[in-house]
Rosetta silent file (secondary structure, phi, psi, omega in degrees, C-alpha in Angstrom):
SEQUENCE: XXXXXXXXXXXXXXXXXXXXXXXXXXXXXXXXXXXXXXXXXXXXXXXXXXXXXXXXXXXXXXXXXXXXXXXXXXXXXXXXXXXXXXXXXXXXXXXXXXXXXXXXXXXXXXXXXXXXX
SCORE:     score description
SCORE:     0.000 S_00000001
   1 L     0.000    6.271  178.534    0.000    0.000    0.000 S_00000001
   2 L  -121.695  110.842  171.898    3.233    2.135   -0.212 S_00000001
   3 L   -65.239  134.905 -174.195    4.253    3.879   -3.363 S_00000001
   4 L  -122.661  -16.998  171.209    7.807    4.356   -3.768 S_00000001
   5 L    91.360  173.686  170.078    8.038    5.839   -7.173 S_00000001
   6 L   -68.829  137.832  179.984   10.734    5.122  -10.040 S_00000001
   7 L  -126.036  128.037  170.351   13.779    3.636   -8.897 S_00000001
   8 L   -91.754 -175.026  -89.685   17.501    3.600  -10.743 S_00000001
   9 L   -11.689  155.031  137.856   19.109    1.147  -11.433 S_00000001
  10 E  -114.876  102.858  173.126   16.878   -1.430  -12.506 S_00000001
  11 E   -81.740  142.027  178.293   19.207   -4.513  -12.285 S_00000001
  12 E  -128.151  118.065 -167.714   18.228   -7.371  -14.170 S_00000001
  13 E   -80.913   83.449  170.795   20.756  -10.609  -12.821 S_00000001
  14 E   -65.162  135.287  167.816   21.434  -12.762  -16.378 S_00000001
  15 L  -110.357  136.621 -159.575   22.727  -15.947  -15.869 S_00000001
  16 E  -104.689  132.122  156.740   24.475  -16.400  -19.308 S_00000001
  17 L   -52.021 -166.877 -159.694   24.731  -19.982  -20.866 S_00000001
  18 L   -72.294  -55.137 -177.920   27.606  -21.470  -22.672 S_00000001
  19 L   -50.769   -3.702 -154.633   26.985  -19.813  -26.283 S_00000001
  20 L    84.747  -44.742  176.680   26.841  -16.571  -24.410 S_00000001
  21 L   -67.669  169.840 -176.468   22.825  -16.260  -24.876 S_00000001
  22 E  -122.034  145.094 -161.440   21.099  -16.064  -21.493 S_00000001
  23 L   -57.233  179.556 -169.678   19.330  -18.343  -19.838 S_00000001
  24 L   -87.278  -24.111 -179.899   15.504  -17.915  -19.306 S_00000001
  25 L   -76.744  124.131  173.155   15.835  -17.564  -15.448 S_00000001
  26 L  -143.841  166.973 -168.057   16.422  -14.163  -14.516 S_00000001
  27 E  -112.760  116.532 -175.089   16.162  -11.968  -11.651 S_00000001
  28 E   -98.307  113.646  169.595   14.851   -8.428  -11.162 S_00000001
  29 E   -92.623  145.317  176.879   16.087   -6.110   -8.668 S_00000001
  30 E  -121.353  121.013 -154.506   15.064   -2.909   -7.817 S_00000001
  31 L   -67.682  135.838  152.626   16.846   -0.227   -5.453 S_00000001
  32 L   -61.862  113.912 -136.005   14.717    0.491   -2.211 S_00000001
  33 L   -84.059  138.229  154.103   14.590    4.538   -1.692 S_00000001
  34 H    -9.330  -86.904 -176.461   16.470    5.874    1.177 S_00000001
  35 H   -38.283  -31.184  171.954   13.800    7.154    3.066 S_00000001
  36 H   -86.332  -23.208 -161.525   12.468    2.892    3.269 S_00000001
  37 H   -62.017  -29.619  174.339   16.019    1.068    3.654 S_00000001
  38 L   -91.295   -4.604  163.587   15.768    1.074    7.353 S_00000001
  39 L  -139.060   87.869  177.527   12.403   -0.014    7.501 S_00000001
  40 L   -68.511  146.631  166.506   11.007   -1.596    3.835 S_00000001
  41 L   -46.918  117.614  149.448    7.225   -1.904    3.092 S_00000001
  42 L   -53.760  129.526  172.425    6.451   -5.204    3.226 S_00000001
  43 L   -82.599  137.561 -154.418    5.568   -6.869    0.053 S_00000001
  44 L  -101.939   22.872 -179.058    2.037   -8.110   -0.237 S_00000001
  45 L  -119.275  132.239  139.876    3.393  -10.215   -3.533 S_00000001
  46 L  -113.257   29.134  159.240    5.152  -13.588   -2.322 S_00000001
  47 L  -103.155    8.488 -170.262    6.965  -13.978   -5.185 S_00000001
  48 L   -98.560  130.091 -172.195    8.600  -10.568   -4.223 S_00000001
  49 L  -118.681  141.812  161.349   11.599  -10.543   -1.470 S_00000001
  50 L   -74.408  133.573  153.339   13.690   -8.009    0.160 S_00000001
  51 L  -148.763  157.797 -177.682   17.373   -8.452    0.162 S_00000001
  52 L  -104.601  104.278 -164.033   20.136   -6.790    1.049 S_00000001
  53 L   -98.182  150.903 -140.097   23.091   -6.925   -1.274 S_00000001
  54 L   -84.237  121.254  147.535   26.164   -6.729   -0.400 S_00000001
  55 L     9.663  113.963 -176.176   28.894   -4.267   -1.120 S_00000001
  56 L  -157.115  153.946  173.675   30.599   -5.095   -4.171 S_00000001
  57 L  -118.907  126.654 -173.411   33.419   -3.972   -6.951 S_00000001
  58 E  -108.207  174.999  161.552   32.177   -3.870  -10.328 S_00000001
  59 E  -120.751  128.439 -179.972   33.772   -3.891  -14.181 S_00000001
  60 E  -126.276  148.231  143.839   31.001   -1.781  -16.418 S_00000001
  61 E  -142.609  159.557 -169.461   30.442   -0.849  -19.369 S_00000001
  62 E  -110.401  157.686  178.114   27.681    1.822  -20.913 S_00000001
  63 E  -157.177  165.028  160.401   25.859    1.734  -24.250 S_00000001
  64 L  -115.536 -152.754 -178.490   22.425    3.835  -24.772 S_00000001
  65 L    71.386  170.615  108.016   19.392    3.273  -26.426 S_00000001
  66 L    27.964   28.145 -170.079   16.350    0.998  -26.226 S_00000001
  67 L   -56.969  114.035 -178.829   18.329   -2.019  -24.609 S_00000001
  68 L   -98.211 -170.636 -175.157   16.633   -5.558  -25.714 S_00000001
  69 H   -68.998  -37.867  165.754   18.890   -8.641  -24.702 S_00000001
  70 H   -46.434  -44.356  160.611   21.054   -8.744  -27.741 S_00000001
  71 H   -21.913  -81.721 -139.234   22.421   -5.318  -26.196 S_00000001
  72 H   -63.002  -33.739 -170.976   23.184   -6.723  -23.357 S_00000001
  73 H   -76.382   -2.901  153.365   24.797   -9.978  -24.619 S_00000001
  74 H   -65.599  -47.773 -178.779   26.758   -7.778  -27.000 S_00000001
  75 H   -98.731  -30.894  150.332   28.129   -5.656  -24.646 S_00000001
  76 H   -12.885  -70.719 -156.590   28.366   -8.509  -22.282 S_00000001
  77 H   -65.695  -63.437  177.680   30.788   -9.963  -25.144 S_00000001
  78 H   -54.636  -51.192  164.716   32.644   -6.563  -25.737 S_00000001
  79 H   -39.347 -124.099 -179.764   33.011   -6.535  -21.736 S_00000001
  80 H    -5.385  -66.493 -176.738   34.546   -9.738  -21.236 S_00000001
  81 H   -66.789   25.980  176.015   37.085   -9.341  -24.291 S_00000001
  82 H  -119.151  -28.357 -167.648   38.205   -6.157  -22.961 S_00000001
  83 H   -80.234  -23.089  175.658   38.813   -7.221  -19.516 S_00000001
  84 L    79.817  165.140 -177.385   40.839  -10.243  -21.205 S_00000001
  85 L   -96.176    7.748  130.934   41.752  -13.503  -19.199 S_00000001
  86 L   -30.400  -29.660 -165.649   43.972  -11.816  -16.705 S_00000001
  87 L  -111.591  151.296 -157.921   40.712  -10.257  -14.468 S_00000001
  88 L   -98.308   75.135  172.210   39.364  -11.928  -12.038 S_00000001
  89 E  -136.256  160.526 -173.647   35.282  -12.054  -12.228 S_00000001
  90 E   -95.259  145.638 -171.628   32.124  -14.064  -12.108 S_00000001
  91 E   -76.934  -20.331 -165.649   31.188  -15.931  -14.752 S_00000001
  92 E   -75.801  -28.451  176.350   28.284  -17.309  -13.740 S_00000001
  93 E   171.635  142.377  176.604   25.939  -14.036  -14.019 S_00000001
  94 E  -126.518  172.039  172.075   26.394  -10.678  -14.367 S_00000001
  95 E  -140.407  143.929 -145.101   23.549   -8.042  -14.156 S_00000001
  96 E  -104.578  103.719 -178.220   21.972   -5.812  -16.934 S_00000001
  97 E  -125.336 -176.214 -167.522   21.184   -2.594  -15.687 S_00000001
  98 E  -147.494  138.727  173.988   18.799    0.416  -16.809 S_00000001
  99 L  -121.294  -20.616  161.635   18.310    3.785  -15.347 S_00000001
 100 L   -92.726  142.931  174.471   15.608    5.403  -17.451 S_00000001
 101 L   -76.651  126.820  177.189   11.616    5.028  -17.661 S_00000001
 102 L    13.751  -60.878 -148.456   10.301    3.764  -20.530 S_00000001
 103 L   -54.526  -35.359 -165.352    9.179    7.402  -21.455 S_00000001
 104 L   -73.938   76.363 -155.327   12.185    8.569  -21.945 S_00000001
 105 L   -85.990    1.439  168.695   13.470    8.292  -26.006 S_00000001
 106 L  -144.163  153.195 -176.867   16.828   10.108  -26.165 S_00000001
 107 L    58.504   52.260  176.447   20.026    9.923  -23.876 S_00000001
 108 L   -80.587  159.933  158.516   19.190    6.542  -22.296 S_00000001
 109 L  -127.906  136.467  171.005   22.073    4.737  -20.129 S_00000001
 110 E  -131.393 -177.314  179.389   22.337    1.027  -19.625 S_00000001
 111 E  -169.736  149.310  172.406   25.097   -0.901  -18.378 S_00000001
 112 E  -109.926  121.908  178.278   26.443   -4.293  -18.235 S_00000001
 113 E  -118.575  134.651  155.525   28.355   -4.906  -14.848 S_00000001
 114 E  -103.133  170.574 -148.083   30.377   -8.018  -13.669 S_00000001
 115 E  -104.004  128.848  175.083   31.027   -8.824  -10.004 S_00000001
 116 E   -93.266  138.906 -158.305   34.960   -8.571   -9.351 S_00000001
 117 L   -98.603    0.000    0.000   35.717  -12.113   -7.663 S_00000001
């Protein structure tokens, strides 16, 4: 019963398969606004959960536009070869992030980030 408004980032957690395309399970996160983080709304959805994640160091990259999945697994790709087989990160899933609403048709930002291991 508590609106919270638009929130940036909207991380979306890809788990990527072998080929690179990503797998069908995915995860959406959304940031929780200041003013709620010490005490969140409960959600009245129980497929929806609170969690708190954890500090972390990321490797990004940015792209604009309209990002569909091919984006991401494209810049995914461009990611990964730039960082080379020297850096240390996980492989397992990275997350796909967004910062504007829908509405919004020029000067978008996305981002692809992996988790430094």
């Amino acid at each position: 019963g508590v609106g919270m408004g638009m929130t940036a980032p909207v991380s979306i957690t890809a788990f990527p398969a072998e080929d690179g395309s990503l797998q069908q399970k995915v995860k959406v996160s959304l940031r929780i606004p200041s003013q709620f983080q010490a005490n969140p709304p409960c959600p009245s959805d129980e497929s929806i959960k609170i969690e708190e994640r954890q500090g972390m160091t990321i490797y990004s990259t940015q792209f604009g536009g309209y990002a569909k999945e091919v984006d991401y697994v494209n810049y995914a790709a461009k990611l990964k070869a730039a960082l080379g087989s020297e850096v240390a990160y996980r492989k397992d899933f990275y997350f796909c992030s967004g910062y504007d609403p829908p509405m919004k048709p020029y000067g978008r930002r996305n981002e692809v980030w992996f988790v430094k291991e």
